[in-house]
C-alpha positions in Angstrom: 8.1 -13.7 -14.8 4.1 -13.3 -13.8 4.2 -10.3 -11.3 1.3 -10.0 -9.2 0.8 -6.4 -7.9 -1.0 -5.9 -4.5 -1.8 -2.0 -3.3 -2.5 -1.1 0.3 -4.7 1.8 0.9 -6.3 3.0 4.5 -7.2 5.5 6.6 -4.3 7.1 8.7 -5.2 6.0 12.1 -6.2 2.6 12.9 -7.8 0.8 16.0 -7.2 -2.7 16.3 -3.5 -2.7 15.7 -3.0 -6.2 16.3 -5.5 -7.6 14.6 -4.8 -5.6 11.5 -1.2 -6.7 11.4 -2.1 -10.1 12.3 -4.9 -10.3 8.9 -1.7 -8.5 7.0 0.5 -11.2 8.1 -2.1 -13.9 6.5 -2.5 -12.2 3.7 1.0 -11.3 3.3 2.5 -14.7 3.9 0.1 -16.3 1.5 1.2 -13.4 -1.4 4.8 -14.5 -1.2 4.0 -19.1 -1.0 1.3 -18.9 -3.9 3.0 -16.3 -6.4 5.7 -16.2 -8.4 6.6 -12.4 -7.6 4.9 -9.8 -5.8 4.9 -6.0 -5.7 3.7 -4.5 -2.7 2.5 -0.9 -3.3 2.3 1.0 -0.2 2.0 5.0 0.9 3.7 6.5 3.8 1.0 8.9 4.8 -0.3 6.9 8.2 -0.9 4.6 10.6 -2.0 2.0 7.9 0.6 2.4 5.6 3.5 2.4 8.6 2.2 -0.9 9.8 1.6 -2.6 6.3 5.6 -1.9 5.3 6.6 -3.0 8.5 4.7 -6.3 8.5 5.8 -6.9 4.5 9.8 -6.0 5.8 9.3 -8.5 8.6 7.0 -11.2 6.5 10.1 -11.2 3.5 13.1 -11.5 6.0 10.4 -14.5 7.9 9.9 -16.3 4.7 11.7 -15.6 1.7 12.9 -12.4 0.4 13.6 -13.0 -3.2 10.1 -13.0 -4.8 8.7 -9.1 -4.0 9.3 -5.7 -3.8 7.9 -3.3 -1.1 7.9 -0.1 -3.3 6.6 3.1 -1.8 4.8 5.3 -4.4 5.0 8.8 -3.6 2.5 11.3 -5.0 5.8 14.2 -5.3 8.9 14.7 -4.2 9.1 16.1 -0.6 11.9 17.8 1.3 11.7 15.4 3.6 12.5 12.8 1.0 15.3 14.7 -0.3 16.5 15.2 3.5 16.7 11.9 3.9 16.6 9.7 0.8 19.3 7.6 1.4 17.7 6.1 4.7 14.1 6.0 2.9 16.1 3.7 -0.1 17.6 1.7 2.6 14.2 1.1 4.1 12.4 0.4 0.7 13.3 -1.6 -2.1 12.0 1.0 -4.9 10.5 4.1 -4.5 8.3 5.8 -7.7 6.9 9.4 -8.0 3.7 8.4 -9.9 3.9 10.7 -12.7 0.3 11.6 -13.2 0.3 13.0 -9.5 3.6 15.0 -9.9 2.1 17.2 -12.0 -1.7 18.1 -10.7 -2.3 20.4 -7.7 -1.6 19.3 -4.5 -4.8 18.7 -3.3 -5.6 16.2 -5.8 -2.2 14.7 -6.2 -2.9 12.2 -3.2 -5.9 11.3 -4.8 -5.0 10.8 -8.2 -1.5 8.4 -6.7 -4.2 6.5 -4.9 -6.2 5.6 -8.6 -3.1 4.8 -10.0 -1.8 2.4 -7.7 -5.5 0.8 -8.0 -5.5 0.7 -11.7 -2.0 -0.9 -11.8 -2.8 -3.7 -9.0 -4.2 -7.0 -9.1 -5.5 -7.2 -5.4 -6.2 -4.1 -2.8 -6.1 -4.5 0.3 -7.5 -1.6 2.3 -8.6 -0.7 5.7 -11.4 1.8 5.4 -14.2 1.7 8.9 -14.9 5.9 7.8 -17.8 6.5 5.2 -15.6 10.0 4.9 -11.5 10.6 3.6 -9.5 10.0 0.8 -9.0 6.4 1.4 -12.9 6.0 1.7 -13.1 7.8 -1.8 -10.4 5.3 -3.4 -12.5 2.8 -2.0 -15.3 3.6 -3.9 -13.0 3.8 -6.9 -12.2 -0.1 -6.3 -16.0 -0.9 -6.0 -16.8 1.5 -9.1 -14.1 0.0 -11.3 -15.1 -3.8 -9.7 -11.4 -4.5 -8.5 -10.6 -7.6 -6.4 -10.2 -6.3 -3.1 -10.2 -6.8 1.1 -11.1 -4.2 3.3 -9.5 -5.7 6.7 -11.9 -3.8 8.7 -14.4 -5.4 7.6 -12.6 -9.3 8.5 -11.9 -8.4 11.7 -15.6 -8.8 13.0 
């Protein structure tokens, strides 16, 4: 089976709400017609990444929802995972620790979840308007490294 792997990185608060989900729909909707199976990487750290699982939950019960995975990739294990796994594996159809990030500091562990989720995916898609933040620092990853990407805010002009 080809997988094609599509992360979703972003600042954590967003203007233009409805125009981003309405680009993620597009974009979304296309992912699951043209390709044989799709992994959708997502974080659960904001604004962005609330509104990207919620359009990829609604886009697979729309259209089909036998050809992806929406897996959330979490940099450790938090309390409030463990407090509540069962509903966050209800919501999710896989969730990953990424290794690398388990072990380094804190600080960094955000960081270094972000790269790897870049270096494993196909396509970003990212919503970056800030020249400053963690997601503006992956993005310059992606550009560095040359990887296929769309930063919505830069489509919805």
């Amino acid at each position: 089976m080809n997988i094609f792997t599509v992360s979703f990185l972003g600042h954590r608060q967003i203007d233009n709400m409805t125009k981003v989900e309405s680009q993620l729909e597009k974009i979304i909707y296309a992912l699951l017609n043209q390709k044989e199976f799709v992994e959708f990487l997502v974080g659960r750290e904001g604004e962005f990444d609330q509104l990207v699982s919620s359009t990829v939950r609604r886009c697979k019960r729309k259209l089909r929802n036998d050809n992806s995975s929406l897996i959330w990739i979490m940099p450790y294990v938090t309390a409030e995972y463990r407090d509540n796994e069962t509903s966050f594996l209800d919501y999710y159809d896989e969730i990953e620790i990424c290794e690398q990030a388990s072990i380094a500091h804190y600080k960094s562990a955000f960081q270094i979840r972000n790269r790897a989720m870049v270096d494993r995916s196909d396509l970003v898609i990212l919503y970056i308007e800030h020249l400053s933040g963690g997601a503006y620092q992956t993005f310059r990853y992606v550009q560095n490294i040359e990887k296929k990407h769309i930063n919505l805010a830069n489509e919805l002009d």
